[in-house]
Backbone of each chain as ProteinMPNN parsed JSONL, in Angstrom:
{"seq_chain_A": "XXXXXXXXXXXXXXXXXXXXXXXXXXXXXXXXXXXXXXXXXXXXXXXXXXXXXXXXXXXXXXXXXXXXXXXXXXXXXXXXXXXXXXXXXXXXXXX", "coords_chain_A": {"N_chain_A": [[0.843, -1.201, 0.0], [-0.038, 2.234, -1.093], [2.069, 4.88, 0.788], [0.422, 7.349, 2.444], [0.091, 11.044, 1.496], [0.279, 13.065, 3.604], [0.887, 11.457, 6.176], [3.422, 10.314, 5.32], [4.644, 13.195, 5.085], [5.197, 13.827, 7.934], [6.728, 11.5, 8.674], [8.896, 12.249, 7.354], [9.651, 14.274, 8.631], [10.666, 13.962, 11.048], [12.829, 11.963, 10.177], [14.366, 14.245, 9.182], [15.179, 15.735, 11.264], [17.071, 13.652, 12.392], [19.044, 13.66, 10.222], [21.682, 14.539, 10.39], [25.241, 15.033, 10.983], [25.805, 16.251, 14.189], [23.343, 16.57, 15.298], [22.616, 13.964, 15.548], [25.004, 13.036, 17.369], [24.804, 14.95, 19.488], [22.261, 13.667, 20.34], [23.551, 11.371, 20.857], [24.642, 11.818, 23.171], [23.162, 12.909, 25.183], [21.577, 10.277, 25.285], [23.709, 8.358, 26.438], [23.297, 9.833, 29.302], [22.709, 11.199, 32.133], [19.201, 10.179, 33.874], [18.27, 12.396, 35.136], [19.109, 14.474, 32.922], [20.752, 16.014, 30.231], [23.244, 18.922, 30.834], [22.555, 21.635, 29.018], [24.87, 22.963, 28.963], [26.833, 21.037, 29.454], [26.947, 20.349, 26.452], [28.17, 21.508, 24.466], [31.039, 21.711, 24.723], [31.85, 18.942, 24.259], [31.345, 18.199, 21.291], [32.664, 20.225, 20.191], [31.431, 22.989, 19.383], [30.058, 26.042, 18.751], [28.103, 27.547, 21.198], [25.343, 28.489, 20.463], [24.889, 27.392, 18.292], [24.366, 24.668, 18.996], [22.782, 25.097, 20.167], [20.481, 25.505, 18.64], [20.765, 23.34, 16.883], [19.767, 21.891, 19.087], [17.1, 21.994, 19.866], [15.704, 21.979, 16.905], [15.645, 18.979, 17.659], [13.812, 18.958, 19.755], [11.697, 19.985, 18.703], [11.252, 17.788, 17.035], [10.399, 16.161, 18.725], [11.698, 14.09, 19.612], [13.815, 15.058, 22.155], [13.172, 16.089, 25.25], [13.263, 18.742, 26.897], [13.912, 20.965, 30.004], [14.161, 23.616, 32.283], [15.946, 24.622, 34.403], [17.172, 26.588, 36.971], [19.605, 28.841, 35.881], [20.432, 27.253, 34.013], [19.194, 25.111, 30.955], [18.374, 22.057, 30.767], [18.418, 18.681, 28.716], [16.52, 15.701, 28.023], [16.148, 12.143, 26.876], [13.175, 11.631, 25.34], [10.894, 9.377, 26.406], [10.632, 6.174, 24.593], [10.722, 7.732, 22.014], [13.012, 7.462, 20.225], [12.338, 4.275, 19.572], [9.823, 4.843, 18.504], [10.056, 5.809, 16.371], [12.826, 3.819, 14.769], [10.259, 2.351, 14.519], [8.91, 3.743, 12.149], [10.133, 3.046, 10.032], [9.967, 0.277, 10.035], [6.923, 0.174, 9.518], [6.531, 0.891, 7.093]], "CA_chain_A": [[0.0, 0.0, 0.0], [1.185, 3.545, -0.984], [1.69, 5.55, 1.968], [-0.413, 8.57, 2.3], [1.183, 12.017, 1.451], [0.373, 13.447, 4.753], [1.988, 10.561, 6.356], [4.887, 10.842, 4.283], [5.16, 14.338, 5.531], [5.116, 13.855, 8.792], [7.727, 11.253, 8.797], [9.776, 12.669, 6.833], [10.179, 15.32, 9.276], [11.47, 13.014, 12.205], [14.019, 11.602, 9.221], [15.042, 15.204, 9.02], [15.78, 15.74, 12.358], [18.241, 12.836, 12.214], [19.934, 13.826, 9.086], [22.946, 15.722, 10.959], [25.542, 14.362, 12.162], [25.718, 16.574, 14.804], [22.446, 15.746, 16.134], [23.085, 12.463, 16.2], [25.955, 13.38, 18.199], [24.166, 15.138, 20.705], [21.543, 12.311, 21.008], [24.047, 10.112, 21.798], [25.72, 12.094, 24.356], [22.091, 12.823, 26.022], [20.944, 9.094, 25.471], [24.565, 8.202, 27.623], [24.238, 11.004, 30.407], [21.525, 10.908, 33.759], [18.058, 10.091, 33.615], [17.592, 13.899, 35.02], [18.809, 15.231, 32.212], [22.33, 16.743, 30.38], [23.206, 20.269, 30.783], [23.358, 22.165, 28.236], [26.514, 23.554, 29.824], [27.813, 19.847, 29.166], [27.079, 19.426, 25.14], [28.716, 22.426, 23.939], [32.352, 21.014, 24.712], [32.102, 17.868, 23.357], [31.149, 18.456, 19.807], [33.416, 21.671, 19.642], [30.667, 23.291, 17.909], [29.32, 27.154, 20.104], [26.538, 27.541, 21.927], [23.998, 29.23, 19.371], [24.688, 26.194, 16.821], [24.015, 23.803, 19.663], [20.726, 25.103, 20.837], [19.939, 25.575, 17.125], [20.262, 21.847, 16.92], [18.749, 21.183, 20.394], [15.627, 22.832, 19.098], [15.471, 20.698, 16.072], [15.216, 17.608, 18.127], [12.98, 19.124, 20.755], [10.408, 20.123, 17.743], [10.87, 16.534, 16.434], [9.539, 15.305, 20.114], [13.023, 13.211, 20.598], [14.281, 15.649, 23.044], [12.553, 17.05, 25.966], [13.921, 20.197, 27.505], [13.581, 21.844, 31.093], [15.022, 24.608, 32.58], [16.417, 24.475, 35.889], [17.726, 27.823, 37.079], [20.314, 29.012, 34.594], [20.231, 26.543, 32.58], [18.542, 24.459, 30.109], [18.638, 20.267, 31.18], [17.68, 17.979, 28.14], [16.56, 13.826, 27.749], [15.516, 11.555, 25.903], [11.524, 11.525, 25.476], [11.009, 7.801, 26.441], [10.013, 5.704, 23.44], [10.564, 8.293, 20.787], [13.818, 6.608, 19.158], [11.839, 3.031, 19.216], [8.665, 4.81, 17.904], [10.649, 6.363, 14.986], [12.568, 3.111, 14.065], [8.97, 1.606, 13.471], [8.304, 4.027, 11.279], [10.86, 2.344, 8.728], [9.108, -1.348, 9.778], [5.452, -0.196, 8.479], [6.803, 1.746, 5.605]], "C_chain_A": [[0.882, 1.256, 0.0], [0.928, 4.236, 0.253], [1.607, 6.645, 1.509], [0.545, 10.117, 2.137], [1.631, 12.94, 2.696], [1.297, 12.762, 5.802], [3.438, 10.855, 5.836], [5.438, 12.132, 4.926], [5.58, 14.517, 7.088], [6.386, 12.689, 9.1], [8.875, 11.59, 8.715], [10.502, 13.491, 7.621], [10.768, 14.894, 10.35], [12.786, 12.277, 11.57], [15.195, 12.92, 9.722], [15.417, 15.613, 9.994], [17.188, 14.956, 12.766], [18.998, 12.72, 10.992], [20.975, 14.714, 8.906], [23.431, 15.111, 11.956], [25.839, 14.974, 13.806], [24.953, 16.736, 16.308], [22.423, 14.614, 16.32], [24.043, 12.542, 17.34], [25.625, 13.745, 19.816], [23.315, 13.954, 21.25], [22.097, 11.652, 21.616], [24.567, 10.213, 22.848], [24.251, 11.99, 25.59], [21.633, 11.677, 26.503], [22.21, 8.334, 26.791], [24.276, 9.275, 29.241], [22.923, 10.287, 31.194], [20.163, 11.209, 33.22], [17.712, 11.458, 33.967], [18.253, 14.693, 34.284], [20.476, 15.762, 31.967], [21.747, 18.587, 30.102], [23.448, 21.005, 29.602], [24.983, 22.871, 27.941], [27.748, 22.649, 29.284], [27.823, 19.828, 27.895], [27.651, 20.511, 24.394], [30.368, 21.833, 24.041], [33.092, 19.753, 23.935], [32.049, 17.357, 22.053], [31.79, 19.684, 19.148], [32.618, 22.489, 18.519], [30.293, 24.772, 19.223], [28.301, 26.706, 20.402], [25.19, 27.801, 20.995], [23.627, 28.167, 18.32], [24.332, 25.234, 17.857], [22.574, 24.082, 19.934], [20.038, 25.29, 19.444], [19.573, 23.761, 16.73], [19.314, 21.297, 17.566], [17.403, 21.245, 19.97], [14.92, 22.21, 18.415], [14.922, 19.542, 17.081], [13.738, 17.602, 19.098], [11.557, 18.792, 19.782], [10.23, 18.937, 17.416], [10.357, 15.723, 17.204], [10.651, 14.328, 20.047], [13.286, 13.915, 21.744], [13.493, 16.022, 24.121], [13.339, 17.944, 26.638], [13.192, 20.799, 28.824], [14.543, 22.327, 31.562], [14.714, 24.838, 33.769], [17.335, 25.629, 36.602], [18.326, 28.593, 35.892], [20.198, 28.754, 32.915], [19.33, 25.461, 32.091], [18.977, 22.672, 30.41], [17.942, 19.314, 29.889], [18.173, 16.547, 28.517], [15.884, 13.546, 27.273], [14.022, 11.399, 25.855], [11.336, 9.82, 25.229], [10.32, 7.388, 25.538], [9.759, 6.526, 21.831], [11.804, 7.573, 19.744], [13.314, 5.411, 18.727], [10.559, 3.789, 18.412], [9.363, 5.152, 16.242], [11.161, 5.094, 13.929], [11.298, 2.504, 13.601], [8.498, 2.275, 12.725], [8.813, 3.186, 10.061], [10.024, 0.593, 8.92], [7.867, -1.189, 9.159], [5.635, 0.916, 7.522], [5.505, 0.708, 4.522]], "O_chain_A": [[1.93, 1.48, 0.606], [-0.187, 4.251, 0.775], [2.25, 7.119, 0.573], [1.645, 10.195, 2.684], [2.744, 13.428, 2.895], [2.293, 13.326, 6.254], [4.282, 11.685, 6.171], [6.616, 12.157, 5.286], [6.346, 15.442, 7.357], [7.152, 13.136, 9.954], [9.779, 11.43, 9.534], [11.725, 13.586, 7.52], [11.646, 15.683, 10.698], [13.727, 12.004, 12.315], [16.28, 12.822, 10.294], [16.485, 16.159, 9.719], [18.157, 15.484, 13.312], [19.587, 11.665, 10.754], [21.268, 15.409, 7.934], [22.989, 14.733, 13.041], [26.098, 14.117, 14.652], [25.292, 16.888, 17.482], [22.165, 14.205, 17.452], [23.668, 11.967, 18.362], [25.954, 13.2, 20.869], [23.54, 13.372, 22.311], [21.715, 11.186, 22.689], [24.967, 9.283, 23.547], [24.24, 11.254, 26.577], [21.277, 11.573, 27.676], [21.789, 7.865, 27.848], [25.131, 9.321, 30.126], [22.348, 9.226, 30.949], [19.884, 12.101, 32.419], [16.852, 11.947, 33.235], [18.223, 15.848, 34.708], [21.296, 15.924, 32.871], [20.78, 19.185, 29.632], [24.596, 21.005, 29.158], [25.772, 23.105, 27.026], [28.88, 22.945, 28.903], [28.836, 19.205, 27.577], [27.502, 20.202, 23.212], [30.747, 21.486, 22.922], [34.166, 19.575, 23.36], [32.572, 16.303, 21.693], [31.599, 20.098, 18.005], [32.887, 22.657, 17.33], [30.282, 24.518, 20.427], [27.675, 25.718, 20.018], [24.159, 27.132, 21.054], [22.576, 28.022, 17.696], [23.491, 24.604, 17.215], [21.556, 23.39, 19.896], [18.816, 25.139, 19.423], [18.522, 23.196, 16.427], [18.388, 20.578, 17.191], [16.751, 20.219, 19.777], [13.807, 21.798, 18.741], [13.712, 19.333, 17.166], [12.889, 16.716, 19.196], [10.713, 17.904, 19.905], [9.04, 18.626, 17.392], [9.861, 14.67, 16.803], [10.284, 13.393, 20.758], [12.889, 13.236, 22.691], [12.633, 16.651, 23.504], [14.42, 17.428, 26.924], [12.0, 21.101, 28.755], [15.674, 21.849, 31.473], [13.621, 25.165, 34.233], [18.498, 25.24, 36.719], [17.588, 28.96, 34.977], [20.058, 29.23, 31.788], [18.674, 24.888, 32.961], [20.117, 22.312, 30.117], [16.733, 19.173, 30.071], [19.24, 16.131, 28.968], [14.892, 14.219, 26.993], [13.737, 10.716, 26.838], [11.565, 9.188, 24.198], [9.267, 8.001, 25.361], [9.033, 6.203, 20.891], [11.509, 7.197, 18.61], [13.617, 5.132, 17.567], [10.255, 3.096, 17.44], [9.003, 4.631, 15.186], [10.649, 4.92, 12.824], [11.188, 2.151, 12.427], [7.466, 1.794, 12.258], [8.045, 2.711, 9.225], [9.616, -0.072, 7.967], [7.483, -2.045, 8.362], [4.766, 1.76, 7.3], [5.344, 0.972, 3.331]]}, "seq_chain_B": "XXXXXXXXXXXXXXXXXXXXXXXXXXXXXXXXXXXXXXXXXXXXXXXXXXXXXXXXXXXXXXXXXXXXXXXXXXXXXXXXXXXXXXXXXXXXXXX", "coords_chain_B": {"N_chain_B": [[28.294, 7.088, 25.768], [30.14, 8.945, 23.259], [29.276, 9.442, 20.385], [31.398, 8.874, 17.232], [32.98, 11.452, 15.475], [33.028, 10.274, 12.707], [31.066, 8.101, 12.234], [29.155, 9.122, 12.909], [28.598, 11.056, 10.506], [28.711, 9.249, 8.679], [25.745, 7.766, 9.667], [23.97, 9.823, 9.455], [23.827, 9.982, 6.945], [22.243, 8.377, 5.92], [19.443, 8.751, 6.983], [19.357, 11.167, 5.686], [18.362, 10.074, 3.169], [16.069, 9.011, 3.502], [14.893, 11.614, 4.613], [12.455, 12.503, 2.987], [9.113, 13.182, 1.863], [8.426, 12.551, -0.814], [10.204, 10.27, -1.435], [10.093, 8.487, 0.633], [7.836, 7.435, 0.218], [7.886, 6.642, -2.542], [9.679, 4.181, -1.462], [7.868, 2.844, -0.287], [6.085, 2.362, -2.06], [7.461, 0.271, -3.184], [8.551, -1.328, -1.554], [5.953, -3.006, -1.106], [5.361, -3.965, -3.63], [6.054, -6.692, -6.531], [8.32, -9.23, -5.49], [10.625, -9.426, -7.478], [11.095, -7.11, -8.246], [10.131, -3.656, -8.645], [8.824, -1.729, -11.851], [10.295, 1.033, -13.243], [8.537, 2.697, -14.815], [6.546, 2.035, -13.126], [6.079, 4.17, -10.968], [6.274, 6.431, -11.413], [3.702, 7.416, -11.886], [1.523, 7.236, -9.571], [2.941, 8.878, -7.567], [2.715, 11.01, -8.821], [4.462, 12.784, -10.094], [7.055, 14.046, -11.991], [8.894, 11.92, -13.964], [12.335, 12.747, -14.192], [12.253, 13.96, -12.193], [11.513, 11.221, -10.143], [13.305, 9.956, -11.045], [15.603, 10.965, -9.97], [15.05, 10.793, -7.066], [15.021, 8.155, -7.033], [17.829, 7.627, -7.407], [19.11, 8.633, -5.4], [18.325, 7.096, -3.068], [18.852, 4.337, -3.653], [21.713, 5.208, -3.864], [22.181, 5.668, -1.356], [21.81, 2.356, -0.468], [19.523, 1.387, 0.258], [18.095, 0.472, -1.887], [17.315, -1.508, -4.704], [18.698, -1.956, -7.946], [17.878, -2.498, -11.232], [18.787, -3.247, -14.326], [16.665, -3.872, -17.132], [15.824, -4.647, -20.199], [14.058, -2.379, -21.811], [13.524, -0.719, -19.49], [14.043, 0.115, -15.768], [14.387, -1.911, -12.714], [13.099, -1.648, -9.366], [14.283, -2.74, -6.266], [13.561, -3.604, -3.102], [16.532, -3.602, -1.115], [17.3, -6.528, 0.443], [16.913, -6.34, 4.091], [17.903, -3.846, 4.753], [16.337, -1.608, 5.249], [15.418, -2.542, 7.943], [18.541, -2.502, 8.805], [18.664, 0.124, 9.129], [16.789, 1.169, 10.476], [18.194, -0.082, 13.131], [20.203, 1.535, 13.571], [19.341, 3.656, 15.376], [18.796, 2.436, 17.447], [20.993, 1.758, 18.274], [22.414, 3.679, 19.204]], "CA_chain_B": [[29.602, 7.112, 24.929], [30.024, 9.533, 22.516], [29.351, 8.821, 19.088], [32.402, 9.895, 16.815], [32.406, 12.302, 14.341], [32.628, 9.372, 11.806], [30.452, 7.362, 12.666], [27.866, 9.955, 12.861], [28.471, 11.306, 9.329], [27.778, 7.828, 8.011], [24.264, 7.219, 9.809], [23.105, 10.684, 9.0], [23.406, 10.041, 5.353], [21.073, 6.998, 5.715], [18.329, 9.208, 7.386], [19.22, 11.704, 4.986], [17.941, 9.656, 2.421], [14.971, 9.048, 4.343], [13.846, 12.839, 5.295], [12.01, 13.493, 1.485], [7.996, 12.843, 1.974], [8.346, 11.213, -1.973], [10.999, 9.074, -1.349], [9.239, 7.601, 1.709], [6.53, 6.644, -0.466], [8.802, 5.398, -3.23], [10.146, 2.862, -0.66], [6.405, 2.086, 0.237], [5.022, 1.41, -3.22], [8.272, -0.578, -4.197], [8.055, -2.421, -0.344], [4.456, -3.245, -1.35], [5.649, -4.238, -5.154], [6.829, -8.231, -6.294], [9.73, -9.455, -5.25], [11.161, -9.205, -8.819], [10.999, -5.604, -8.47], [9.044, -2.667, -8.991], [9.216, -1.068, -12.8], [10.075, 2.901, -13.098], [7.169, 3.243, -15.519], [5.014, 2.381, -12.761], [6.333, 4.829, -10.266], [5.781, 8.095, -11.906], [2.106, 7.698, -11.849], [0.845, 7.084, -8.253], [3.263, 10.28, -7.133], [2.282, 12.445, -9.316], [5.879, 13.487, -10.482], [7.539, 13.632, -13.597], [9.979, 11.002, -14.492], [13.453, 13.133, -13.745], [12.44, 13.906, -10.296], [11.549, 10.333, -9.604], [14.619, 9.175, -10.784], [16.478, 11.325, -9.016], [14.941, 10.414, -5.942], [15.637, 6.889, -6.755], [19.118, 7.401, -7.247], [19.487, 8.683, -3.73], [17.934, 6.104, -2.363], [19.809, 3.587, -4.833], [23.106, 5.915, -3.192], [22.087, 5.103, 0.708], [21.904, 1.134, -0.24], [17.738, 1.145, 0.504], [16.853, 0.109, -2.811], [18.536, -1.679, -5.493], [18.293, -1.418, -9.171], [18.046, -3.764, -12.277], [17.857, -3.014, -15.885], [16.023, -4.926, -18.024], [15.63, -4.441, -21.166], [14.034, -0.745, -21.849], [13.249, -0.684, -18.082], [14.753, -0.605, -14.825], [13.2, -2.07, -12.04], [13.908, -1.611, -7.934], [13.653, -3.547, -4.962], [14.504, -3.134, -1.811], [17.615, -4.345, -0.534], [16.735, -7.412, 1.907], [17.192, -6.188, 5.621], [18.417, -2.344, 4.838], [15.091, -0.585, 6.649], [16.016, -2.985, 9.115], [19.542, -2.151, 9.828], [18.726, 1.761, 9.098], [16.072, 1.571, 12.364], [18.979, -0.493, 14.122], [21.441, 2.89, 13.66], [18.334, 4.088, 16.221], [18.624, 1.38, 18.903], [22.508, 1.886, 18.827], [22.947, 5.699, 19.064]], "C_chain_B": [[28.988, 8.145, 23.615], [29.891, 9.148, 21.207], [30.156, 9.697, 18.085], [32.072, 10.499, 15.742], [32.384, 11.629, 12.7], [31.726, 8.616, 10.979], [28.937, 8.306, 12.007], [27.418, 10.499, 11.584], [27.653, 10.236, 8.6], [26.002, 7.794, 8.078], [23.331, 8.917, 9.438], [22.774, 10.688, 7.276], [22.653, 8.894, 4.967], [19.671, 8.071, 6.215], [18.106, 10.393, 6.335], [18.138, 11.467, 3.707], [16.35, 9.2, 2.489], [14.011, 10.378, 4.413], [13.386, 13.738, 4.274], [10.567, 12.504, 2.039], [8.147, 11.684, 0.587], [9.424, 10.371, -1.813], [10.44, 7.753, -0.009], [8.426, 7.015, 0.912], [6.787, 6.279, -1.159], [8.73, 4.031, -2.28], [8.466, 1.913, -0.072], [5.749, 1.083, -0.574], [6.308, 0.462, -3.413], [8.637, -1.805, -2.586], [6.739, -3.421, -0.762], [4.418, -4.04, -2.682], [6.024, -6.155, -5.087], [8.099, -7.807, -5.617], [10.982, -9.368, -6.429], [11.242, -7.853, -9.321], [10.152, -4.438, -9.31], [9.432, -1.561, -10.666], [9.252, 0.151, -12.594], [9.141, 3.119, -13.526], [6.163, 3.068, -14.408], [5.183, 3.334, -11.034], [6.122, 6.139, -10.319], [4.174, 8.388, -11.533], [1.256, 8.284, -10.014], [1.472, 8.263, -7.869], [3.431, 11.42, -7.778], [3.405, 13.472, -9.882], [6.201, 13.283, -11.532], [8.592, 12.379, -13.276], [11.657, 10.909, -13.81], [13.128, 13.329, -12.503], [12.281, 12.829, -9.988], [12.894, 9.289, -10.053], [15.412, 9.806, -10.165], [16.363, 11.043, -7.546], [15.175, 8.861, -5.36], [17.415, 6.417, -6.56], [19.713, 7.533, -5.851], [19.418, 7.275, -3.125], [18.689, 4.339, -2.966], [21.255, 3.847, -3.689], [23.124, 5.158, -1.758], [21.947, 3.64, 0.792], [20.652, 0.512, 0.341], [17.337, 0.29, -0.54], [18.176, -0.483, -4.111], [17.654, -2.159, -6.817], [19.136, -2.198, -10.377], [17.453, -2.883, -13.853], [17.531, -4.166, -16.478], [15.112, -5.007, -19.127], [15.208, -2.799, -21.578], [13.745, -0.044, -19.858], [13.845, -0.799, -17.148], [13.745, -0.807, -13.659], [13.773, -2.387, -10.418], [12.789, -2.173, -7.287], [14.254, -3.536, -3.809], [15.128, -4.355, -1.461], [17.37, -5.204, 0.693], [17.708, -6.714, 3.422], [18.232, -4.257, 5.995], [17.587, -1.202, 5.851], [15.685, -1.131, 7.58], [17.266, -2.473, 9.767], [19.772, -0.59, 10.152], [18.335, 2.283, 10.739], [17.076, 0.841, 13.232], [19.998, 0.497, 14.543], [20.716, 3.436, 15.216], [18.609, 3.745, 17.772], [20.104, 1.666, 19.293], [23.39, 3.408, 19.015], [24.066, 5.498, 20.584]], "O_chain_B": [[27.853, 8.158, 23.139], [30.684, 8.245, 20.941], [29.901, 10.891, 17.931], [31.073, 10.233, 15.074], [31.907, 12.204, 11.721], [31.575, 8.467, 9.766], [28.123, 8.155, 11.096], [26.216, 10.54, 11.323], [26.516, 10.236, 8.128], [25.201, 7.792, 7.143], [22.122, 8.943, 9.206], [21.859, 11.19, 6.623], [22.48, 8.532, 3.803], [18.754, 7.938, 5.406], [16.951, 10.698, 6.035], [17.324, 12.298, 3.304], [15.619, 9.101, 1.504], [12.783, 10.359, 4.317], [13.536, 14.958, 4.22], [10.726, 11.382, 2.519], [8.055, 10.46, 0.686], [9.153, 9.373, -2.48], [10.492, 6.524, 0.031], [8.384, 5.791, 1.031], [6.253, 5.174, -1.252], [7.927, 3.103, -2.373], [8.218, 0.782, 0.345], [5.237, -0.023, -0.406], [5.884, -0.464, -4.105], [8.932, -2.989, -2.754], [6.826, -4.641, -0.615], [3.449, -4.78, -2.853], [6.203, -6.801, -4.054], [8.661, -6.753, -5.322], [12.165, -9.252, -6.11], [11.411, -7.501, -10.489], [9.678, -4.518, -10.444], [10.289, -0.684, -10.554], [8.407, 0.633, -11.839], [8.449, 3.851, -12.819], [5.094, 3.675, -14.458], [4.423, 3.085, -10.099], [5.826, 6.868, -9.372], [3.668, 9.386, -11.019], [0.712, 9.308, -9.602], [0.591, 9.109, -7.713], [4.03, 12.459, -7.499], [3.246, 14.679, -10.064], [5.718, 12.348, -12.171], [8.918, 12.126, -12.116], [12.21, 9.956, -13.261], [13.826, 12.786, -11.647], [13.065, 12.751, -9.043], [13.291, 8.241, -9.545], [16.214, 9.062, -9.6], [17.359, 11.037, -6.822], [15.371, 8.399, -4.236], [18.004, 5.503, -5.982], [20.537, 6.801, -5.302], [20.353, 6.547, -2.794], [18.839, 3.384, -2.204], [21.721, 2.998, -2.929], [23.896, 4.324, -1.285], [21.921, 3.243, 1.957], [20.632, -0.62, 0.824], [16.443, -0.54, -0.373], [19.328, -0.111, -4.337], [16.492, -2.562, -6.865], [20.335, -2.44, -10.519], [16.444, -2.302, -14.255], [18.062, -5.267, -16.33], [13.929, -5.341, -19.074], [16.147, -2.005, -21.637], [13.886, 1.097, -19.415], [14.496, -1.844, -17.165], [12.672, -0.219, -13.518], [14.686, -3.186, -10.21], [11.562, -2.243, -7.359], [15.471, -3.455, -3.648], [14.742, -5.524, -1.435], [17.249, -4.709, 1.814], [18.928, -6.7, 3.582], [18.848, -3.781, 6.948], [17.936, -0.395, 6.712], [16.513, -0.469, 8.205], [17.283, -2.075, 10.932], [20.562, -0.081, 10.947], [18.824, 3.006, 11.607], [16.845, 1.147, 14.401], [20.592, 0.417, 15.618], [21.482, 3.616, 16.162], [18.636, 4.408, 18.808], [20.425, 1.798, 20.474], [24.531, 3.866, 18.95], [24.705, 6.46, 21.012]]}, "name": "protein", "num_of_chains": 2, "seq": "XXXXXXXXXXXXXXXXXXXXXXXXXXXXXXXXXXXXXXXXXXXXXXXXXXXXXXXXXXXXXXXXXXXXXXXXXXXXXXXXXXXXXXXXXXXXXXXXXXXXXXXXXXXXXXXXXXXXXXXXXXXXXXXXXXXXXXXXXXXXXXXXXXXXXXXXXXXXXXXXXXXXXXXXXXXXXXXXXXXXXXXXXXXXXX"}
């Protein structure tokens, strides 16, 4: 069955979220760090990339509902939104 | 663990290939198609595209190792690569 164009669009856009390696990058540092959450403080260092291009990314992921984001005095704490990387691969199983 | 800046290049150019609404639905109708693979002539129709954009979108997808591609005689005809969705959503599970 063809899949619907709306569909289609809507995947597509959770693709596009993961089509940088950068964000990948971050994911993986977030998906390693504490169930309450990495600092933004922390993912700026490790990808030698600034601050403005990091939360530019972060953003991305947030909008794509991988990320969740709260802000804890200062700063900004993200993690993983439980079951959004498993819901995403199944998008590729009922393609 | 961090995921290196290698690494990461790689799996973004698999999702890359992924984050186009018509190429999703390529991979749907030609998922959905025999096993002897899906003709180009009958790909143009159902998405509503000309010809050159749907081959270009096959070539991508051709490029990322999703879909693989047979001529035969005036025709070529794609099928997806056994267990490629699969190991694309496994990039997912192993971030």
């Amino acid at each position: 069955m063809i899949l619907n164009a709306e569909d289609a669009q809507q995947r597509a856009l959770a693709f596009k979220a993961l089509a940088d390696p950068n964000r990948l990058r971050l994911l993986s540092i977030v998906k390693a760090g504490s169930d309450g959450g990495t600092c933004v403080c922390d993912l700026t260092e490790p990808l030698d990339l600034g601050q403005p291009t990091v939360s530019h990314h972060l953003k991305i992921l947030v909008d794509a509902g991988l990320l969740h984001r709260e802000k804890r005095g200062t700063w900004a704490y993200y993690s993983l939104v439980p079951g959004a990387l498993e819901q995403t691969a199944g998008l590729l199983a009922s393609l």
